[in-house]
C-alpha positions as MATLAB code, in Angstrom:
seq = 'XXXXXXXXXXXXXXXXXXXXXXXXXXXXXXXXXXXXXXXXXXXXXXXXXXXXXXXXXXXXXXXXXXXXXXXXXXXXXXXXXXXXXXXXXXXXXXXXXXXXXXXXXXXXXXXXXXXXXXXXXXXXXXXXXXXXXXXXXXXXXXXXXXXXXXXXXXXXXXXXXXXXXXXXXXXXXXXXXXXXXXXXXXXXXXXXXXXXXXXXXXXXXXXXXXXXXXXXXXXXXXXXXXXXXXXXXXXXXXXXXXXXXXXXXXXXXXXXXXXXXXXXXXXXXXXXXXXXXXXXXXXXXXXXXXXXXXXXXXXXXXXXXXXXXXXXXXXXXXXXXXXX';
ca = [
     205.157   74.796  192.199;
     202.015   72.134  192.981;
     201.128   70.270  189.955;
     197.604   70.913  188.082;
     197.145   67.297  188.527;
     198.026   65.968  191.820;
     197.915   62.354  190.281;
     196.647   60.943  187.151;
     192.834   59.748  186.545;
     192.425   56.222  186.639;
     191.460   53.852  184.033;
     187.952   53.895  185.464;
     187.258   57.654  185.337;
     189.082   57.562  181.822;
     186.411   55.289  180.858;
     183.404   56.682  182.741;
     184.645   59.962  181.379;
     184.520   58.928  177.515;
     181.843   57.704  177.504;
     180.492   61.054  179.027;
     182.037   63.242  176.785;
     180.545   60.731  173.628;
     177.283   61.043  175.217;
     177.282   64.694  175.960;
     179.301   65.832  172.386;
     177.262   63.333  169.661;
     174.183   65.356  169.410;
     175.767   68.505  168.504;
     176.503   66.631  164.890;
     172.810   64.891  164.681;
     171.429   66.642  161.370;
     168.051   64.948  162.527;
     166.273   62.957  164.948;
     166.433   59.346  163.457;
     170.450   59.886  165.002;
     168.847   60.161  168.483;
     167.081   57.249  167.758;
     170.170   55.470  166.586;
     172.102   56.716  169.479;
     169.257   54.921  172.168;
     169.379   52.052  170.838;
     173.687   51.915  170.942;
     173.415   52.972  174.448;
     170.479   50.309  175.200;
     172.498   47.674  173.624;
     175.755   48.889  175.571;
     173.482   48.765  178.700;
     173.095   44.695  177.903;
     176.484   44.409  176.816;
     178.173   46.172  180.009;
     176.422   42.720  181.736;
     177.951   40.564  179.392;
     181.136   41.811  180.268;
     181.067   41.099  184.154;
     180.049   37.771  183.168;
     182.676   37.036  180.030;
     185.263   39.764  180.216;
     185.300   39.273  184.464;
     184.567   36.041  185.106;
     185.093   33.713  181.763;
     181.689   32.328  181.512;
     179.672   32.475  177.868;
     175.894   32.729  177.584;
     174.204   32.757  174.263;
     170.399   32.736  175.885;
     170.987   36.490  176.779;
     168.307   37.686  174.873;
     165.890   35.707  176.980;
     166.415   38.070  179.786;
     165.915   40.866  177.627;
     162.771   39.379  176.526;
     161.627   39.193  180.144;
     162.365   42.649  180.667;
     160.727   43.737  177.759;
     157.573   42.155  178.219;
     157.366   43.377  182.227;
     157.197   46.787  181.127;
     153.888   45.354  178.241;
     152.426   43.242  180.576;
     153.067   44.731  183.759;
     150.674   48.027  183.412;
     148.186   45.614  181.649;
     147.114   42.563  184.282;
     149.190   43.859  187.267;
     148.144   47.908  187.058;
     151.771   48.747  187.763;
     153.215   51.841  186.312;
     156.046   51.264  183.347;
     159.120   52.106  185.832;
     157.976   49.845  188.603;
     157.290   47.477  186.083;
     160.762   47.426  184.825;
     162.108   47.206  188.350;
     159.973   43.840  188.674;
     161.481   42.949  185.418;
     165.370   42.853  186.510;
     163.838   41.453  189.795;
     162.602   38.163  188.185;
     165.127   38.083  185.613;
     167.858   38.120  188.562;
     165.551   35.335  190.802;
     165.437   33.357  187.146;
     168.511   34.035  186.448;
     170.117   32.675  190.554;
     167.111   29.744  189.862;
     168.318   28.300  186.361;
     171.924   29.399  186.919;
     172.502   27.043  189.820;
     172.561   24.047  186.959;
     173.713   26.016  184.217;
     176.802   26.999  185.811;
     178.082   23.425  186.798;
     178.814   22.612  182.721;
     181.909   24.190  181.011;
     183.135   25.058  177.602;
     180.089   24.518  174.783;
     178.273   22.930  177.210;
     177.413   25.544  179.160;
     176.741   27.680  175.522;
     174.343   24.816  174.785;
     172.433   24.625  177.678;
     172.127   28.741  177.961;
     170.999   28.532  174.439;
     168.232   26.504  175.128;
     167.009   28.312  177.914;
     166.512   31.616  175.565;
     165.143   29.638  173.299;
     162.967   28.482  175.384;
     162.304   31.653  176.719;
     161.356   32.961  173.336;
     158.783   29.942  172.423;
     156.799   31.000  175.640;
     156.757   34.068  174.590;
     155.992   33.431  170.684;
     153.331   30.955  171.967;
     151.444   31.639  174.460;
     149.665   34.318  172.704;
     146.512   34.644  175.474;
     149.150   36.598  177.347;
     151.906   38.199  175.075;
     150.063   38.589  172.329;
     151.905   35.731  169.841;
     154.041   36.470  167.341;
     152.295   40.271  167.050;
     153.447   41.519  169.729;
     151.537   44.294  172.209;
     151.816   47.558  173.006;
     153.694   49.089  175.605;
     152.437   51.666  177.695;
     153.927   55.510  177.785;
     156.819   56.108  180.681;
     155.111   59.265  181.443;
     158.342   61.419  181.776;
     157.502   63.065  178.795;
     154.843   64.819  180.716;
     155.966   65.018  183.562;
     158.528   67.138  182.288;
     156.131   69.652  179.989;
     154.383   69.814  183.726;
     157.715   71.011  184.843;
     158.062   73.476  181.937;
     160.484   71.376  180.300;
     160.034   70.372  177.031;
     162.261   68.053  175.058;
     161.070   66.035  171.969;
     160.258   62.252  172.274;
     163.965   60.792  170.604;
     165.838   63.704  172.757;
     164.169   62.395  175.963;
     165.038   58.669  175.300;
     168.574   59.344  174.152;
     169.825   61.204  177.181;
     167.589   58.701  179.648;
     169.367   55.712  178.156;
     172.809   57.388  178.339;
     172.348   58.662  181.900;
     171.878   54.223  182.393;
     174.229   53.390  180.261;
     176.731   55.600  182.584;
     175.363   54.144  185.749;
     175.580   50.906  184.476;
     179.307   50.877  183.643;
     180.137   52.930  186.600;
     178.528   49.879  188.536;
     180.385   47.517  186.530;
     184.039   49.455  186.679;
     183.290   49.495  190.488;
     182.837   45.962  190.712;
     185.974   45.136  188.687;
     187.826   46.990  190.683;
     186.517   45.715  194.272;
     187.739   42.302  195.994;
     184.685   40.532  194.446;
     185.818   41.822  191.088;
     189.278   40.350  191.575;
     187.873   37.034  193.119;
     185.475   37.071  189.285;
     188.565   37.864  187.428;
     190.457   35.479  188.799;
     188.086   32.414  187.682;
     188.417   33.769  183.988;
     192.331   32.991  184.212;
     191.887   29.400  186.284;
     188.736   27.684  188.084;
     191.653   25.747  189.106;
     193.951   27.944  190.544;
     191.205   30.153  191.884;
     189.573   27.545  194.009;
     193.032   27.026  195.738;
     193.287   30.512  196.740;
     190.162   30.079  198.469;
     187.565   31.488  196.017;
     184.119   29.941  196.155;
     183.771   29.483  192.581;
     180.057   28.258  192.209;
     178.946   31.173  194.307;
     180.910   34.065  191.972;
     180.112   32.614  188.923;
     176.577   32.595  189.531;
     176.608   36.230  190.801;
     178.216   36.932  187.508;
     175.364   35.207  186.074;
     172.647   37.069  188.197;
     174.242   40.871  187.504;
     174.641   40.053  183.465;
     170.504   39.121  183.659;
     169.762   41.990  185.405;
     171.174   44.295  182.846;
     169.997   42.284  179.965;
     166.464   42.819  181.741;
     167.013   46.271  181.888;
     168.252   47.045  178.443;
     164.977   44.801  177.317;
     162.593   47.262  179.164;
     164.279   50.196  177.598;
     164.079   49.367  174.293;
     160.088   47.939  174.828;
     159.472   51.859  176.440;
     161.543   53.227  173.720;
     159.293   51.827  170.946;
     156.081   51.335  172.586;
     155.651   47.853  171.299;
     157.359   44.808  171.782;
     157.507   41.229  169.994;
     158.757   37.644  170.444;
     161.571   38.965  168.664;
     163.699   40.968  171.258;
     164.171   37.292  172.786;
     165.659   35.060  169.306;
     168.501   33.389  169.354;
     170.214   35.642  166.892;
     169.554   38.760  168.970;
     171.513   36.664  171.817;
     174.335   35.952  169.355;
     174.125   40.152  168.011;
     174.960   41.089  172.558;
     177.719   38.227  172.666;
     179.375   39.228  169.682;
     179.394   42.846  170.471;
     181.087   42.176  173.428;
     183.834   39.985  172.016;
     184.136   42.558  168.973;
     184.942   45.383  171.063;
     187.129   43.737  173.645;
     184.745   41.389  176.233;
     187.528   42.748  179.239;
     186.339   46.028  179.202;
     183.807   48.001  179.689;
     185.045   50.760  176.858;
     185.611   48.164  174.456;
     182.367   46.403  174.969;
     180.400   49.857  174.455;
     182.519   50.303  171.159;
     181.700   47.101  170.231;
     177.577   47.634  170.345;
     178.433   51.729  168.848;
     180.046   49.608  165.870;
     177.416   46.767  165.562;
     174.476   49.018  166.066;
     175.645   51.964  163.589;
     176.951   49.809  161.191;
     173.991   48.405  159.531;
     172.469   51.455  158.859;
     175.554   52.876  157.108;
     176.375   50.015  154.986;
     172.031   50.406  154.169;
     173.368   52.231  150.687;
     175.170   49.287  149.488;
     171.412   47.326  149.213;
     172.074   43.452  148.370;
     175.464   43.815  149.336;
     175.095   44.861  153.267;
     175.204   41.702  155.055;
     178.396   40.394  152.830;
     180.257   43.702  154.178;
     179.353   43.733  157.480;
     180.200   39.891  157.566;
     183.727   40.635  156.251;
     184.307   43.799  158.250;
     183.753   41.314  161.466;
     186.088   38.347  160.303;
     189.006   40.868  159.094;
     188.738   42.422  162.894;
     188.165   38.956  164.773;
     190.784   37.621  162.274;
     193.693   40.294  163.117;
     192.319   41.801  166.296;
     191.459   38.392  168.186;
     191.731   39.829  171.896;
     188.717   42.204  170.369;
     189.453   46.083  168.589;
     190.560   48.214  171.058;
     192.340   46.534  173.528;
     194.359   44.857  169.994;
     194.828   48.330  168.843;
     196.014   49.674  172.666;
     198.674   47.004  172.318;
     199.534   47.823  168.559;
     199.926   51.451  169.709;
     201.740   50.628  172.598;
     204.435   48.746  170.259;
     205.065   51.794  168.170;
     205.412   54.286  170.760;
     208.163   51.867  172.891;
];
């Protein structure tokens, strides 16, 4: 008799799968809609962090200027409709477009330092990213901010007889990206330049005698982590309709990076849990008042203390152990 199951799924349909299933199952237990709300912004944070794997978990490189790409995103999608008369989508498109060109234009220099010099000097480009944007107030409105103008699906699916409140429509539009984005990333990881990127994370060294042009993958790393930082940025300035210097800070940089190491920076599941656990969080530790920021600090030492390879893929391995 034929199996049901000719051969087992791979780890990349396991993962695109999950994440499906997560997507598809969470809203049956939402009692209201600030949980779709809370769910966009996991999945728009997992968007930025899926990048920040292909360029820490693949390839071994650290940026902690993220956020300036996100910033750049955001504010395409603000300024974009305003002095260019481009609608919001095509204005996010031009987003990750400049964001990548930036990204290929600064990355070139960048990506010659190693170690805490390269965290230094991508540091100071978000944070110089974030004084333009703080500053020069004639364009992005200063530290207030702007508005950000309407997406437009809304209505285009009431046209269509479809109607779906505002949260609803954002939660399932960022998941339906989120999905694309990892299945982009698991098909990279998986493909010859995803070996080539994998193989610098183990030894620059070692990979340069196999024949690897290292400047050239690292810097694609760097490109394809903007580009989803840029992305994830736009979302979040449609999502809320209004946008500030703040999506660009340094500590918003620091939030991506260490929701990819928290999870497990290697892959793409782990990563996601990682931004589910640092987005979600917050707002349930919210009922211990004055005491929310000492929890959450200690919840992240005890798990970067005892899980150092990041949660899941240190509790794969303790599970593994038991069952052998």
């Amino acid at each position: 008799m034929r199996p049901l199951f000719a051969k087992p799924i791979s780890a990349k349909q396991a993962t695109l799968l999950v994440l499906l299933l997560l997507i598809a199952v969470a809203p049956a237990f939402f009692p209201s809609n600030f949980y779709y709300r809370v769910g966009t912004l996991i999945f728009i944070n997992g968007l930025a962090v899926t990048g920040l794997v292909v360029l820490i978990g693949y390839a071994g490189q650290i940026s902690l200027g993220h956020a300036g790409f996100a910033g750049l995103g955001a504010y395409a999608c603000a300024l974009g409709p305003v002095h260019l008369g481009l609608p919001p989508a095509l204005s996010l498109v031009l987003g990750a477009v400049l964001s990548g060109l930036l990204a290929w234009l600064v990355g070139r220099p960048i990506l010659r330092l190693k170690g805490h010099y390269l965290a230094i000097a991508t540091l100071g480009f978000g944070v110089l990213v974030s004084m333009v944007l703080a500053n020069e107030a004639w364009l992005t409105g200063g530290p207030d901010g702007m508005a950000v103008a309407d997406l437009g699906l809304r209505g285009l699916l009431k046209s269509a007889g479809i109607k779906v409140g505002n949260a609803e429509l954002w939660y399932w539009l960022a998941g339906l990206i989120l999905l694309a984005g990892a299945w982009l990333a698991l098909n990279l990881k998986d493909s010859p330049s995803g070996r080539a990127l994998r193989s610098l994370h183990d030894s620059e060294v070692a990979a340069r005698t196999v024949g690897v042009d290292v400047a050239r993958y690292k810097l694609s790393a760097f490109v394809i982590s903007a580009v989803y930082a840029s992305v994830s940025g736009s979302l979040l300035a449609l999502t809320n309709r209004f946008v500030t210097p703040d999506i660009a800070n340094f500590l918003h940089s620091i939030e991506l990076v260490t929701m990819t190491v928290l999870g497990g920076a290697g892959t793409v599941i782990g990563a996601a849990t990682g931004a589910l656990l640092l987005t979600a969080l917050p707002q349930v530790l919210t009922a211990l008042q004055e005491y929310e920021h000492i929890v959450f600090g200690l919840i992240m030492m005890l798990v970067m203390i005892f899980l150092p390879d990041g949660l899941l893929p240190s509790l794969h391995r303790l599970l593994r152990r038991r069952v052998s």
